[in-house]
C-alpha positions in Angstrom: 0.0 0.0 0.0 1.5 3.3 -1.4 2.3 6.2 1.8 0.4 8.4 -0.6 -2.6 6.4 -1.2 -4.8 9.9 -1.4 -8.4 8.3 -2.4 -10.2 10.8 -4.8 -14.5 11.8 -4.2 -15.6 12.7 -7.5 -18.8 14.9 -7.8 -20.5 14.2 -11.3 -21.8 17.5 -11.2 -24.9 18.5 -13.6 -27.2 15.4 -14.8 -27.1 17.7 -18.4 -23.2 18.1 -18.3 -20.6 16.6 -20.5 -19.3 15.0 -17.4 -19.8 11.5 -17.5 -18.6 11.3 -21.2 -15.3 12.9 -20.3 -14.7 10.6 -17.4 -15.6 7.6 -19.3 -12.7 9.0 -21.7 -10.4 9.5 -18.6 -10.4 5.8 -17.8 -10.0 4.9 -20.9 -7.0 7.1 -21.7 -4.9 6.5 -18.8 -4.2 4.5 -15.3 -4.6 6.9 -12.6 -2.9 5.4 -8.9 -5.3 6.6 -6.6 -8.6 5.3 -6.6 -11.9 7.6 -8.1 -15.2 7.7 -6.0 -17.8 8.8 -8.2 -20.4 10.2 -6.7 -23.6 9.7 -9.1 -26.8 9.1 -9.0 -26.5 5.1 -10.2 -29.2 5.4 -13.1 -27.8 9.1 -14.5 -24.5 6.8 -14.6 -25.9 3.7 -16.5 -27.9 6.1 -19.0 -24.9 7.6 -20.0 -22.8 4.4 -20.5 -25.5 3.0 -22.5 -25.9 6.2 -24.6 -22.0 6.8 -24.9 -21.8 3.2 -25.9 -19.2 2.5 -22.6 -18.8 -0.5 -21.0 -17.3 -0.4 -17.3 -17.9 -2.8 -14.4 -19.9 -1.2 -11.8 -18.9 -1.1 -7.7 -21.5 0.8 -5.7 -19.9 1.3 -2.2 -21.9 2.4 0.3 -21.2 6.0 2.1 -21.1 5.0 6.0 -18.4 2.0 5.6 -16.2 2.6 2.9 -13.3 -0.1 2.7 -10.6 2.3 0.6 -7.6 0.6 0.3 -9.5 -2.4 -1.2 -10.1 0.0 -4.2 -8.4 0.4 -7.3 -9.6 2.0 -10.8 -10.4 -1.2 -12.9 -14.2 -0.8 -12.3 -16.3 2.5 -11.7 -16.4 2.8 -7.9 -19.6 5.3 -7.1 -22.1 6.0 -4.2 -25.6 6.5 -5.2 -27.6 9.6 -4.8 -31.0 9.6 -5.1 -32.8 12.0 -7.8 -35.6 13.6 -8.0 -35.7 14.7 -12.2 -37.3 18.1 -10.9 -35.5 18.6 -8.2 -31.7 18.6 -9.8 -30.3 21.1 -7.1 -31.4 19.1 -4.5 -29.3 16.2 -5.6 -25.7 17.9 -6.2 -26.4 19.9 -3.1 -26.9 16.2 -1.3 -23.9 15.1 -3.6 -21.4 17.7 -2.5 -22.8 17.6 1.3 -21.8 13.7 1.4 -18.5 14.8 -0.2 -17.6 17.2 2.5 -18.8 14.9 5.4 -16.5 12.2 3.9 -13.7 14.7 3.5 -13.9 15.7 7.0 -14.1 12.5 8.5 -11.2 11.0 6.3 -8.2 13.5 5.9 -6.8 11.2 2.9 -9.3 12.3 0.9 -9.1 14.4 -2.3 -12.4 16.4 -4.3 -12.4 16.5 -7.6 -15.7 18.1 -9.1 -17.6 18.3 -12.6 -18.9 21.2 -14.0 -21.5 22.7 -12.3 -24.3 25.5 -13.8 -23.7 27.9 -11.1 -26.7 30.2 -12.2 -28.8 27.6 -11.2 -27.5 25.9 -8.5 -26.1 28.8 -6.8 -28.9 31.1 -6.9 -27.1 34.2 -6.3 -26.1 32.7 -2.7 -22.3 32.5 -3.5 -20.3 33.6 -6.7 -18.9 30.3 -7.4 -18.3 27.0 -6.7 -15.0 28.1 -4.7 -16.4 30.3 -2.6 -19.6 28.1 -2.1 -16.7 25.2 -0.6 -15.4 28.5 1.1 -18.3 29.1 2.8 -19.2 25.4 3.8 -15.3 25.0 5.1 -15.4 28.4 7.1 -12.6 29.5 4.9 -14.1 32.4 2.9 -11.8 34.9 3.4 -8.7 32.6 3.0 -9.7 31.0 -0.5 -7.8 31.5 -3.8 -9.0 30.6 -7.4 -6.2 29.2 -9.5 -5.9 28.1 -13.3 -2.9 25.8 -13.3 -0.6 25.0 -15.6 3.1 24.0 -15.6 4.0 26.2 -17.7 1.6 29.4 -16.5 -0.7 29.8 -14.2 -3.1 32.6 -13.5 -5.4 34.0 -10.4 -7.9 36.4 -10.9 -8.4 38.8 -7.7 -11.6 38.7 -7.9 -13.7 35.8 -9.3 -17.7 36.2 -10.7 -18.2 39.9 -9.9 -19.7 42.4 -12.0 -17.3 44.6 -14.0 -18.8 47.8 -12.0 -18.0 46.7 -8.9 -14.9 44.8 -9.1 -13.1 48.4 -8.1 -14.4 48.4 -4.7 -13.5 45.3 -4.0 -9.5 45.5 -4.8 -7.7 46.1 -1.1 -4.0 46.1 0.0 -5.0 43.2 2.2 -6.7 40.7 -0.4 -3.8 41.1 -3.0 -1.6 40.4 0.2 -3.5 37.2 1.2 -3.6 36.0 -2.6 -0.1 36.4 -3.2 0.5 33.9 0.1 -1.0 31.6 -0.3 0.3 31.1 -4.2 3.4 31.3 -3.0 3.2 28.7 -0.4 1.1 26.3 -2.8 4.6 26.6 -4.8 6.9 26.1 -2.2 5.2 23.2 -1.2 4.2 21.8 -4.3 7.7 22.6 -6.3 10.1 23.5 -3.4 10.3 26.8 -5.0 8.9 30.3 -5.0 6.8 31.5 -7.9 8.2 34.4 -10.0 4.8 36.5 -10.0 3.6 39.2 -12.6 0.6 41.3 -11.6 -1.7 43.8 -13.7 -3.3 46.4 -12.9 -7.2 47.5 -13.0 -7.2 50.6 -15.4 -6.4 50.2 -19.3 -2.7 50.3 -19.3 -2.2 50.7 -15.6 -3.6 54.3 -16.2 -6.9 56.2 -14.7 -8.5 59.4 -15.9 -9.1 60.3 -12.2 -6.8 62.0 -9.7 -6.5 59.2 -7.9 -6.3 55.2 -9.4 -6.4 51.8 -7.7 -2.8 51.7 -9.2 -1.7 54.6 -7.2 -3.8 53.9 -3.9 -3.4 50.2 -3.9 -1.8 48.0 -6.0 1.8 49.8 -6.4 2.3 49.9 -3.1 1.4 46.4 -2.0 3.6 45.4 -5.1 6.6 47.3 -3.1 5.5 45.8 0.1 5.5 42.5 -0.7 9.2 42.9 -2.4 10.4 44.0 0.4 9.0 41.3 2.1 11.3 38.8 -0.5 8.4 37.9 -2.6 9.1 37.4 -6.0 6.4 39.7 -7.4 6.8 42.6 -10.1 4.1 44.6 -11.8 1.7 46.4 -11.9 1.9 45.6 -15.5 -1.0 46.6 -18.7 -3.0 43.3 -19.5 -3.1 43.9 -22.9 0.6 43.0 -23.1 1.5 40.9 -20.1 0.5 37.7 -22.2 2.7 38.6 -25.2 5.1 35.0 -25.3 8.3 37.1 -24.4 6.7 39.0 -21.5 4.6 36.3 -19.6 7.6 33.3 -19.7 9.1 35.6 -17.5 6.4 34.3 -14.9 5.0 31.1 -13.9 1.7 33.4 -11.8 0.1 35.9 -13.3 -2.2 37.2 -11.0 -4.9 39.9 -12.5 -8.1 42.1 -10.8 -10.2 39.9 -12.7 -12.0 37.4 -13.9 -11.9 37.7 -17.4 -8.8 39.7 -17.6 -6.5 36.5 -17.1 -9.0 33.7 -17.7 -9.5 34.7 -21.3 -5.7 34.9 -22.1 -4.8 31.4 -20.2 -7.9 29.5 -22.3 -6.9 30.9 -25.5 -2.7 29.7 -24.8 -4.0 26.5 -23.4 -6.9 25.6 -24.0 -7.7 22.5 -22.3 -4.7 21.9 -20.6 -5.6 23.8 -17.4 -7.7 23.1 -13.9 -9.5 25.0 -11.6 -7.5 24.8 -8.0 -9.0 26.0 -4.7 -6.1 27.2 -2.8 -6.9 27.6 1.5 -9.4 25.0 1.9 -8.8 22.2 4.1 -8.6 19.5 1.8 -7.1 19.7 -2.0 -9.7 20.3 -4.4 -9.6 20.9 -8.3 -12.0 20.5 -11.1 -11.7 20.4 -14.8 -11.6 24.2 -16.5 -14.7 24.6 -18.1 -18.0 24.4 -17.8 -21.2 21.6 -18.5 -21.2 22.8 -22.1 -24.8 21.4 -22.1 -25.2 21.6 -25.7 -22.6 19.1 -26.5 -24.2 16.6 -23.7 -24.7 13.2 -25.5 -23.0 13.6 -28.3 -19.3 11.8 -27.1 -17.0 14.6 -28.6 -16.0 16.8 -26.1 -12.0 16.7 -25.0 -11.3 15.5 -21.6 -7.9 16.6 -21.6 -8.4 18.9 -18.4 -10.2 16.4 -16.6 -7.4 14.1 -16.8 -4.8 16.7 -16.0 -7.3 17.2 -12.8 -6.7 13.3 -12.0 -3.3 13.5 -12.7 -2.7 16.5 -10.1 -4.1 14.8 -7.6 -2.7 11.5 -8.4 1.1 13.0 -7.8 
């Protein structure tokens, strides 16, 4: 039995996501070491098989007594939830509660989630997925949104905000907690400190008014933080921070947000990126991108991030 045998609880996320296709794909690409709880409901799961045309042995484990180290990837290992076909929030909010009681009662255990439609399973309660974990871990001021890749990576500031009030919302004391905790998910991950590039808010670091969140804010947390021995430079425009000569000077690029540095890293990459939760108490990543409901059923979509998902967890 391997010292790092990390078991991982996989969420299936949205009955109409491409979900179950691309994990079928997964564990028919590669051999992942740690064992894959899916948690499903069981006749979402055969559906899918049958309509993808997928053949897997099927293990359905029950929640309270789960015998781990007797499990091993060469058949689909999944809990059943129970669905109600009108009722779809009630099922991945029971499907992500049994996650976290399991993740708190085991500390070897990993989450990976599917995509999730967070209009309609949020309801305007949280702004994402990472801060809804946030807020059921008590950790919702400590939580950072990452887009990993070897290569690059990039952090938005601020995650599913509206572009009007993203400004009030930028503080010395957030961009000081974000750069932490990236740096310490480096050092421990890599042994290493990040070299870190950050933008600013205002088109080419720039403001019309006396006064910018460059000026207030950003600069001079930028020249705290150097001081402090972080490797950090910036504030830099984001209309040229991803040119190639400019951005492989960095392995973060952290930006204000949202779509300031997720639209750059999708276009580079593509699919060869996940969503990591830094600050929770557990790891947790998910593939980067959404259900993509309109391709559900029709066994094309790439499951290249989910594997790379698997494959971070697995080291």
């Amino acid at each position: 039995m391997s010292k790092n045998f990390k078991p991982i609880l996989v969420v299936a996320g949205d009955p109409k996501s491409i979900f179950l296709e691309i994990y079928f794909k997964s564990l028919k690409t590669k051999k992942f070491l740690n064992p894959l709880i899916l948690i499903v409901n069981k006749r979402i799961l055969t559906d899918q098989m049958k309509l993808l045309k997928y053949q897997f042995k099927l293990n359905e484990l029950q929640s309270q007594n789960l015998e781990l180290f007797k499990l091993n990837n060469d058949v689909i290992n999944y809990i059943n939830i129970p669905l109600n076909s009108k009722r779809n929030n009630i099922y991945l909010k029971e499907s992500f509660n049994l996650a976290l009681r399991l993740l708190k009662k085991n500390k070897k255990l990993q989450l990976l989630n599917g995509p999730i439609n967070k209009k309609k399973f949020l309801k305007g309660r949280h702004l994402g997925i990472t801060e809804f974990l946030a807020s059921k871990t008590k950790t919702k001021k400590n939580v950072v949104m990452l887009i990993f890749n070897k290569k690059l990576s990039v952090s938005p500031i601020t995650t599913h905000v509206p572009l009007k009030n993203i400004h009030t919302l930028i503080s010395k004391k957030r961009i000081i907690n974000h750069v932490k905790l990236i740096n310490n998910f480096y050092k421990k991950r890599f042994g290493n400190k990040p070299k870190i590039g950050i933008t600013g808010l205002n088109p080419h670091c720039e403001s019309n008014f006396e006064s910018s969140e460059e000026k207030k804010i950003i600069i001079p947390t930028i020249y705290y933080l150097a001081k402090q021995k972080y490797n950090i430079s910036g504030p830099f425009p984001a209309d040229t921070i991803f040119l190639k000569e400019n951005r492989n000077k960095y392995d973060v690029i952290i930006g204000m947000y949202h779509d300031q540095v997720l639209g750059p890293i999708k276009s580079i990459f593509e699919f060869d990126a996940i969503n990591i939760t830094l600050g929770l108490p557990f790891n947790r990543v998910s593939p980067d991108h959404g259900p993509n409901e309109k391709m559900f059923g029709k066994n094309r979509s790439n499951p290249k991030s989910l594997i790379k998902a698997i494959e971070f967890l697995d080291n």
